[in-house]
C-alpha positions as CSV (number, residue, x, y, z in Angstrom):
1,X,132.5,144.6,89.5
2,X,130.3,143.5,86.7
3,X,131.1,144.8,83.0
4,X,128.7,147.8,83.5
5,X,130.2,149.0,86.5
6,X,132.6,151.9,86.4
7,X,133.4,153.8,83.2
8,X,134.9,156.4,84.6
9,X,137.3,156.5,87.1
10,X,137.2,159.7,89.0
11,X,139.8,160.2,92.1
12,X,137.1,158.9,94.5
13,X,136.5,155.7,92.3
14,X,139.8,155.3,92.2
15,X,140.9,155.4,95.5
16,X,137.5,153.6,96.7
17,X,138.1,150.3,94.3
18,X,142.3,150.7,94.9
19,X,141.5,150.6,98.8
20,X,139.1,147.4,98.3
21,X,142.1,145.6,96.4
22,X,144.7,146.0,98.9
23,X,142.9,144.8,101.1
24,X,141.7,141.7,99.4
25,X,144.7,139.0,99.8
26,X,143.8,136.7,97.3
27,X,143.6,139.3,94.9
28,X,147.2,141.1,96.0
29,X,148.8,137.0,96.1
30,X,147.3,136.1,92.3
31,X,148.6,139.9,91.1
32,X,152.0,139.6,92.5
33,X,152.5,135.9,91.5
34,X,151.2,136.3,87.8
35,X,153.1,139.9,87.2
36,X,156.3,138.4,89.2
37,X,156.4,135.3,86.6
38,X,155.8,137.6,83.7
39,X,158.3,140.1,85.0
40,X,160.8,137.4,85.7
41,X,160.2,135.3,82.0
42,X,160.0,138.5,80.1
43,X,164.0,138.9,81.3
44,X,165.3,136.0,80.3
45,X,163.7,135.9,77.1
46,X,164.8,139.1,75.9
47,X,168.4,138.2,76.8
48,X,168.7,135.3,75.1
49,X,167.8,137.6,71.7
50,X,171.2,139.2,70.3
51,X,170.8,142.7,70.0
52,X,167.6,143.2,72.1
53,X,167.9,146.9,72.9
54,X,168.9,147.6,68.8
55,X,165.9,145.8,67.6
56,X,164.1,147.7,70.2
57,X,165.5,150.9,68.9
58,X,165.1,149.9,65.3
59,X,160.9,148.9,66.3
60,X,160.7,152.0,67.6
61,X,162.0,153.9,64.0
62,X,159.5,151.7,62.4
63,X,156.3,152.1,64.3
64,X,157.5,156.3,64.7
65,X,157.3,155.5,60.7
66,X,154.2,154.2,60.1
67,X,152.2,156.3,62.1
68,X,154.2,159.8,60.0
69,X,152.4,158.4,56.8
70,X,149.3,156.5,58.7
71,X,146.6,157.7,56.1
72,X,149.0,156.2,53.5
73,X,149.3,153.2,55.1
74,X,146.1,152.6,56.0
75,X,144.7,153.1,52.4
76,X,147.6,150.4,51.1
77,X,145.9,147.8,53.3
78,X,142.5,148.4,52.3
79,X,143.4,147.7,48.7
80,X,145.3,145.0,49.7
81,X,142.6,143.7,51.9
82,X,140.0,144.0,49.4
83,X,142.0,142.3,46.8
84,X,142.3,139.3,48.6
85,X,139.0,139.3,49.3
86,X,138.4,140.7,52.1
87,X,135.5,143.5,52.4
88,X,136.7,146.4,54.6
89,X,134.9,148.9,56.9
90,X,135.8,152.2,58.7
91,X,134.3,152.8,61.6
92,X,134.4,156.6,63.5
93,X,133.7,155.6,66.5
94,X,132.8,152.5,69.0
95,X,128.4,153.2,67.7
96,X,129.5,152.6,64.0
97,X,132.3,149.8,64.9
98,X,128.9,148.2,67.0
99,X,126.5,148.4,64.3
100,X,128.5,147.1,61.5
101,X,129.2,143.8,63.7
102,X,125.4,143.9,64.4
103,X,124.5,143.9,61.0
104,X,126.6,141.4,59.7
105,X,124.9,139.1,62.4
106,X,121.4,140.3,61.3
107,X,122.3,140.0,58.1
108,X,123.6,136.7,58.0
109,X,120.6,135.8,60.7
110,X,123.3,134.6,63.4
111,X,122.2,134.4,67.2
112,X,125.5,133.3,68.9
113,X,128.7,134.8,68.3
114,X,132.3,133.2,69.3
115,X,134.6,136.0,70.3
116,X,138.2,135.6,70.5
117,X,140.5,138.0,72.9
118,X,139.7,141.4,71.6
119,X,141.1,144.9,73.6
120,X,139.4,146.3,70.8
121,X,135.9,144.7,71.5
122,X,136.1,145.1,75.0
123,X,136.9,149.0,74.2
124,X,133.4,149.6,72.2
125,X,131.6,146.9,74.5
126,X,130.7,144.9,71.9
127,X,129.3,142.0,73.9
128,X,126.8,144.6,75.4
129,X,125.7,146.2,71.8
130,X,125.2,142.3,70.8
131,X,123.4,141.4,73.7
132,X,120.6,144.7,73.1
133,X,120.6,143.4,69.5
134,X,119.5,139.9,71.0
135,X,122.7,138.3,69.9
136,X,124.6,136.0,72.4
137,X,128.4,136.4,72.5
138,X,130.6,134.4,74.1
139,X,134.3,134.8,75.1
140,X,136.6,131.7,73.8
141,X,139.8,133.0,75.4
142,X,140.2,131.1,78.7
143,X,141.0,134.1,80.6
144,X,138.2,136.1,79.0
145,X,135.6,133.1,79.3
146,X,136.1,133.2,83.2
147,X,136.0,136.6,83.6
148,X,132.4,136.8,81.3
149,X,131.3,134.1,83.7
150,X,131.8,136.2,86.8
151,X,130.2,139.2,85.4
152,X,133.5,141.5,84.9
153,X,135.5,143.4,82.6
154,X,139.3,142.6,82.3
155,X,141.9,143.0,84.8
156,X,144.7,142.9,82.6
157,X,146.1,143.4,79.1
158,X,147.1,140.2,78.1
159,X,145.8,138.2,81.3
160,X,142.4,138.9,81.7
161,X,141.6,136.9,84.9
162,X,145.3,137.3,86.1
163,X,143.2,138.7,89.5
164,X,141.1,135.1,90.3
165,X,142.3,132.3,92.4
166,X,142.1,128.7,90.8
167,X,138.9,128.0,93.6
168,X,137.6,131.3,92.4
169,X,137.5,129.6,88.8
170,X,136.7,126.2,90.0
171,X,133.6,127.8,91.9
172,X,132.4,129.8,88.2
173,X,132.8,126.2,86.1
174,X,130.8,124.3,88.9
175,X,128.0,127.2,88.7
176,X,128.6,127.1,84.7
177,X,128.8,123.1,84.2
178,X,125.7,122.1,87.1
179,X,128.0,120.0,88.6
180,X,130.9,120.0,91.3
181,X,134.5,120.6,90.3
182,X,137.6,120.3,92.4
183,X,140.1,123.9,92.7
184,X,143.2,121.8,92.6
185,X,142.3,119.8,89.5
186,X,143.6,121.7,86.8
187,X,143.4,119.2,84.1
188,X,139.3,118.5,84.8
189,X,138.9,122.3,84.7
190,X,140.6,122.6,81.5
191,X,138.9,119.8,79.9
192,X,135.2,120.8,81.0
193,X,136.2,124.8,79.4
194,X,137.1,122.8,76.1
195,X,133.6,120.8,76.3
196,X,132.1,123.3,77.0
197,X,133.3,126.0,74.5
198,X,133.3,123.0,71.8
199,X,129.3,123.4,71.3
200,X,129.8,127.4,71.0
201,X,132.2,126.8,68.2
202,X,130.1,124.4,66.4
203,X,127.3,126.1,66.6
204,X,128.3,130.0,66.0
205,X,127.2,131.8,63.0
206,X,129.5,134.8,63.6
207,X,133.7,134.8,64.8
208,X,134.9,137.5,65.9
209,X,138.4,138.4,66.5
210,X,140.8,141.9,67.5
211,X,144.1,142.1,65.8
212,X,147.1,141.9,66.6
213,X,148.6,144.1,63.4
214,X,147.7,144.2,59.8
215,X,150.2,144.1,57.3
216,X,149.7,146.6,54.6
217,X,151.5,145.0,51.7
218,X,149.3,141.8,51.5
219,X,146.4,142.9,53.2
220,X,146.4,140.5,56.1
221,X,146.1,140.3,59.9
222,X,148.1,138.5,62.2
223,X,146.5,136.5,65.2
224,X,148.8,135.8,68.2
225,X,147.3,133.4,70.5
226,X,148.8,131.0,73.0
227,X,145.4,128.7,73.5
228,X,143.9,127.8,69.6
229,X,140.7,129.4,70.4
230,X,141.1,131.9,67.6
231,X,142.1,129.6,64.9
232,X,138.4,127.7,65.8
233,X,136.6,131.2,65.6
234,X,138.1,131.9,62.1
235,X,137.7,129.0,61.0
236,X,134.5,127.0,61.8
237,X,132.0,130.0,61.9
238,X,130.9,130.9,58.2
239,X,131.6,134.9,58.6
240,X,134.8,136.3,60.2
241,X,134.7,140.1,61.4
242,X,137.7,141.6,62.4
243,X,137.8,144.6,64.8
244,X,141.0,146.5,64.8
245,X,142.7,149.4,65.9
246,X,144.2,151.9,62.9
247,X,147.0,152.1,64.9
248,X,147.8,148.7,64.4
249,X,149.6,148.6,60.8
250,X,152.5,147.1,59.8
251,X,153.4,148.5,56.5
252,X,155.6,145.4,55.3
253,X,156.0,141.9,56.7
254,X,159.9,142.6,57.6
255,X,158.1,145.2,60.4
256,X,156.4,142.6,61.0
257,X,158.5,140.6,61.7
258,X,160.4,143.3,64.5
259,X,156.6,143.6,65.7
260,X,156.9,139.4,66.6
261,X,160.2,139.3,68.1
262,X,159.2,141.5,70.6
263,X,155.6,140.8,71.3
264,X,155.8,137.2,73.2
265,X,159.0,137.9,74.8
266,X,157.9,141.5,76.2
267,X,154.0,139.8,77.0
268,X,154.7,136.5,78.5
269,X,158.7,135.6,77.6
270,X,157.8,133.6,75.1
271,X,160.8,133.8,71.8
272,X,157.2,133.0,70.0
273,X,153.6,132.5,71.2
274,X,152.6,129.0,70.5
275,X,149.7,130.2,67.9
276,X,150.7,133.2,65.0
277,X,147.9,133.0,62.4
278,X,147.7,135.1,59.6
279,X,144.1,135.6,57.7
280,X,144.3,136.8,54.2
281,X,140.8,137.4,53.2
282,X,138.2,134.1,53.0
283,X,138.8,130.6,52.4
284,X,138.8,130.3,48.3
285,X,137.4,127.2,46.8
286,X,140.4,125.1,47.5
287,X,140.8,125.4,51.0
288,X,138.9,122.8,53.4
289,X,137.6,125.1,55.9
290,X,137.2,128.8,56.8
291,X,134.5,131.3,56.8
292,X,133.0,132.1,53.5
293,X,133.5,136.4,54.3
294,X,135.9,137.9,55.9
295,X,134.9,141.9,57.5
296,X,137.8,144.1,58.4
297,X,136.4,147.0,60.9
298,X,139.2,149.9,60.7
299,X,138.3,151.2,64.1
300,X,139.2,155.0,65.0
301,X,137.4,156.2,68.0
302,X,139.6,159.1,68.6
303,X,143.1,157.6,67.4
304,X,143.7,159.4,64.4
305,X,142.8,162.9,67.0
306,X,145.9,162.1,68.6
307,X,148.3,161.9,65.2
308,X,150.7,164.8,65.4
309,X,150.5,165.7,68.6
310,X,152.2,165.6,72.0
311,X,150.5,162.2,72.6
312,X,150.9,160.7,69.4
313,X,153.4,158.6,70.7
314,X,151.2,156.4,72.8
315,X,149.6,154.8,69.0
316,X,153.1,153.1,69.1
317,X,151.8,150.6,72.1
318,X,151.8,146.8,70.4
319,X,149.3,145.8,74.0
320,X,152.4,143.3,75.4
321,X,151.3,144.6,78.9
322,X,155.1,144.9,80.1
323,X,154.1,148.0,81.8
324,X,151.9,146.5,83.7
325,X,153.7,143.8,85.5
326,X,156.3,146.7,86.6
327,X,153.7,149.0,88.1
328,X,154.0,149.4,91.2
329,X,150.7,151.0,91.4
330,X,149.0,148.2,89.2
331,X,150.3,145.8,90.6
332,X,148.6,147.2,94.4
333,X,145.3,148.6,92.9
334,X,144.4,145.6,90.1
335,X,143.2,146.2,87.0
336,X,139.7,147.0,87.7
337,X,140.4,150.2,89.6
338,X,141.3,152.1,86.2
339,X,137.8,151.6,85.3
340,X,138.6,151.0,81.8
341,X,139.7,147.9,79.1
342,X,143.1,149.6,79.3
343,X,144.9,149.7,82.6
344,X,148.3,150.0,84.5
345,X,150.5,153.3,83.0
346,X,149.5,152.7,79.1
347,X,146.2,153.0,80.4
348,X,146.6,155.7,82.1
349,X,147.5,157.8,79.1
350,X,145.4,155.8,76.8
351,X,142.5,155.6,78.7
352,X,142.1,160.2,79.1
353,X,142.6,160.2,75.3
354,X,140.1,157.7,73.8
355,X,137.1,158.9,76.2
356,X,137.9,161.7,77.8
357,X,140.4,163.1,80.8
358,X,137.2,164.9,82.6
359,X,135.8,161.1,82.9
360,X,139.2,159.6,83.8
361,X,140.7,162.4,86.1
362,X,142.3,159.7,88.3
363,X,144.5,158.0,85.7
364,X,146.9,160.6,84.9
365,X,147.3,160.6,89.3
366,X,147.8,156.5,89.1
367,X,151.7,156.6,88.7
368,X,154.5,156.9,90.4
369,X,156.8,158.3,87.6
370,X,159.1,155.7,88.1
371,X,160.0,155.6,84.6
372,X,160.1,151.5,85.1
373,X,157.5,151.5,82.3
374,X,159.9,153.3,80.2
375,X,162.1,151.2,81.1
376,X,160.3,147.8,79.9
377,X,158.8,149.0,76.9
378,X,159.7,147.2,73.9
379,X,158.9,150.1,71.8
380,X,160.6,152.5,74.3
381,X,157.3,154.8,75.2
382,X,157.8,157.6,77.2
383,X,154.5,157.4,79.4
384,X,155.9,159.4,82.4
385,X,156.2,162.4,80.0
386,X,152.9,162.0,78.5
387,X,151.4,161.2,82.4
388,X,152.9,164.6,83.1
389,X,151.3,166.6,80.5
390,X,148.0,164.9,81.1
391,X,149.0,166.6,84.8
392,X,149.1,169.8,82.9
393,X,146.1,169.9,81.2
394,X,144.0,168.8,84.5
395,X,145.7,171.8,86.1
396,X,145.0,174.1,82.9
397,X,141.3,173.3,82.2
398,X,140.4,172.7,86.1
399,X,139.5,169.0,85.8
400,X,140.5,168.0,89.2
401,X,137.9,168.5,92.2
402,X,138.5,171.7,93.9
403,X,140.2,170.6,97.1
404,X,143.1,168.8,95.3
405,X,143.5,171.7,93.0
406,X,143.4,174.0,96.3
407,X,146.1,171.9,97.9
408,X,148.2,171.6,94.7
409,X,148.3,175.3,94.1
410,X,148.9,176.1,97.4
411,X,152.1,173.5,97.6
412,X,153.6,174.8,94.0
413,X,153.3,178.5,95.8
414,X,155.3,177.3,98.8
415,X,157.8,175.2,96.5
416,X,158.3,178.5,94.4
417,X,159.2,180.9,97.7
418,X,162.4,179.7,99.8
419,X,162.1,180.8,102.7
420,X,158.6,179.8,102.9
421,X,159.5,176.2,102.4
422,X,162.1,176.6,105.0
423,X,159.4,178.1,107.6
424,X,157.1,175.8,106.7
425,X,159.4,172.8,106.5
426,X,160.4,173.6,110.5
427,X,157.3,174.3,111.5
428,X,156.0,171.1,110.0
429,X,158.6,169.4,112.3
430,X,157.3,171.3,115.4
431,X,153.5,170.0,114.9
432,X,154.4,166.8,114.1
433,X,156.5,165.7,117.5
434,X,153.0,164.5,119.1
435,X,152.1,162.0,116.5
436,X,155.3,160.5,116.0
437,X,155.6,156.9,116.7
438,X,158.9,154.6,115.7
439,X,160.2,157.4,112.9
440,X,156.6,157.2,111.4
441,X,153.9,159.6,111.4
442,X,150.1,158.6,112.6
443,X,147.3,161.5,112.2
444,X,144.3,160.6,114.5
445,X,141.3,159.1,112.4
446,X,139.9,160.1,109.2
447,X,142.7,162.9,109.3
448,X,145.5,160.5,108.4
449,X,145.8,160.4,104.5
450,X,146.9,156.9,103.9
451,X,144.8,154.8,106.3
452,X,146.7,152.0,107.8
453,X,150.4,153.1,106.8
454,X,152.6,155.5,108.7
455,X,153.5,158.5,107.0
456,X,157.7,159.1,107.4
457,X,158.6,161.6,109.9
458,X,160.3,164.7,108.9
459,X,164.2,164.6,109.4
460,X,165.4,166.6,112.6
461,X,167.7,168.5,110.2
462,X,166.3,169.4,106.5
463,X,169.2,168.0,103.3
464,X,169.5,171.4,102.8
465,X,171.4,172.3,105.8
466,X,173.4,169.2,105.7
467,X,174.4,170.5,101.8
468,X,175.4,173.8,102.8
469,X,177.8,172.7,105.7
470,X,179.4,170.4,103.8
471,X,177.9,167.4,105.8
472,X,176.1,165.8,103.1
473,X,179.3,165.6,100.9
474,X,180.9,163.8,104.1
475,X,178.7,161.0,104.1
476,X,178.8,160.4,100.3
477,X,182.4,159.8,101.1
478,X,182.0,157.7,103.4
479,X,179.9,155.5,101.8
């Protein structure tokens, strides 16, 4: 799917590009064996912190906090910001956030820009709005670098290329490099991405980087990077423009400090990721290196809509992509099924708000309602109830296509009438004895709603009959 394809994600799209991913094995091996590892490290680093679940609560306080007095907060860092040196831009929406990074780069007269990992860029598609400009951007972040090579957007949060194989990458460097380069040489790979990317970082004339927060009391933003690509794109190219999120505001550096702790250990287990830079406006006369201007793009695009309502909760996301990795319907359908920067269940709520519920009718649909993204947060989001009141609205302002809406209103009227369940329930088991195969139900053809899988067979007595003689209660006893 190339970065153009797919921004929307109606049920058909949905289903269409989920069906292609569980089907493809090396993309269900490299999902399950990435999220597993992150899954399985994001454990053990949060147990070896004392107090995990108060700090979590006490994060939680903080970021429910900062986005009561946002406005206030936000102002605080632009004067900050500025003070230091820093110039500072508000953008309304992803146009303006495009066209002040386009004319910085006109006005500076710079051709290539290096781009560190950025949700925030890949949200406004800046590397598009560049490109129409006649501006060359490349990706410096591994992950991101790959996936730029094969044409796609990202399939994850924090791992953008968490869905290719190491020969799917060896084959993209060999096309990239003109020569051949072994899959199971790691090392060589590595080192032909850093020779590469070396001549884009030399000769840039733009960096740009996301943000991970900005601190309102100095001014600053904080980097966090495992790789040292963003510390060359802040550094090396003469201007630095920063796009962020107004969400993402710390208002003193002890919040930020909460915001740390649980980043790495909630993204990839790590007590702290092997890079946290912090830019506080340019480089000043003393300093060896760094750019000579420093742009702050305060970045909007429907955020501040969301501030005091039902949904306002989802601005507390720090991006760790914990949710993801416990999805069970991510971790199936991939990333590039949401058709959007921000996938698994934060996308899914995320995703409706920013650009619209009648373009991403699918998402709110894309969850179980486990609650294990609840459960993993480290800011303790409720995403199942917002996912449920994105239900609601579909259902109130007739987003969904007619037949699901037909066949939703038509089960709530039988769930809301007794003895029509009950009918229905035992007539249901009548029709269903000829397609009934090893407990499992098999429609014939294009009738049978999941494709491969059997559909469980109706119980020969309903719960409801076991519960009222008494039956039920018998064999919880026994157990």
């Amino acid at each position: 799917m190339t970065a153009e394809h797919q921004r929307s994600a109606t049920l058909s799209q949905f289903r269409s590009t989920a069906r292609i991913a569980i089907e493809d094995v090396h993309l269900q091996g490299a999902l399950e064996g990435a999220t597993g590892r992150f899954r399985a490290h994001r454990q053990d680093a949060l147990a070896e912190l004392p107090d995990a679940d108060a700090l979590r609560d006490h994060f939680k306080a903080i970021r429910q906090a900062t986005l009561a007095r946002l406005a206030e907060h936000l102002e605080t860092f632009e004067v900050n910001a500025r003070a230091a040196g820093a110039q500072v831009h508000w953008a309304r929406d992803a146009a303006e956030a495009g066209g002040i990074v386009t004319e910085i780069a006109n006005r500076h007269g710079a051709r290539l820009v290096t781009k560190s990992k950025s949700m925030a860029t890949e949200e406004i598609h800046l590397n598009q709005v560049l490109a129409a400009a006649g501006i060359a951007a490349v990706e410096t972040d591994l992950g991101e670098w790959i996936i730029q090579l094969a044409g796609e957007p990202p399939s994850h949060i924090i791992a953008p290329a968490i869905h290719k194989t190491k020969g799917q990458v060896a084959e993209l460097f060999t096309r990239e490099a003109g020569r051949p380069l072994a899959a199971n040489d790691i090392p060589l790979l590595t080192a032909e991405a850093r020779r590469m990317l070396r001549q884009k970082f030399l000769a840039a004339g733009l960096g740009v980087t996301g943000a991970n927060l900005g601190v309102a009391e100095s001014g600053s933003i904080v980097l966090v990077t495992n790789e040292g690509n963003a510390e060359m794109v802040t550094s090396l190219p003469p201007v630095h423009v920063v796009v962020m999120g107004i969400e993402k505001i710390a208002p003193t550096w002890d919040d930020a400090a909460a915001w740390l702790a649980l980043l790495a250990r909630s993204a990839t287990g790590q007590p702290l990721s092997i890079y946290t830079t912090v830019v506080t406006g340019p480089a000043r006369p003393e300093d060896a290196d760094g750019p000579r201007e420093v742009h702050i793009i305060l970045l909007d695009n429907n955020r501040s809509r969301q501030v005091g309502t039902a949904y306002e909760e989802a601005l507390q996301c720090i991006r760790c992509g914990a949710c993801l990795n416990v999805c069970p319907v991510y971790r199936e359908a991939g990333g590039h099924a949401y058709g959007s920067p921000y996938s698994g269940p934060i996308g899914a709520v995320v995703t409706p708000l920013l650009f619209g519920l009648e373009k991403y009718e699918a998402l709110p649909q894309a969850s179980s309602l486990c609650g294990a993204c609840l459960e993993v947060c480290p800011v303790r989001i409720d995403l199942p109830r917002m996912l449920l009141a994105l239900r609601a609205e579909e259902v109130a302002e007739h987003v969904l296509p007619w037949p699901e809406r037909l066949a939703e209103s038509a089960a709530a009227f039988v769930l809301a009438h007794e003895r029509l369940m009950v009918w229905g329930a035992r007539l249901l088991r009548l029709l269903q004895t000829p397609f009934v195969r090893q407990g499992g139900v098999r429609l014939p053809g294009r009738l049978h709603p999941t494709g491969r899988r059997s559909l469980p067979a109706l119980a020969p007595r309903p719960f409801r009959d076991l519960w009222r003689t008494g039956e039920a209660l018998e064999d919880q006893e026994e157990i």
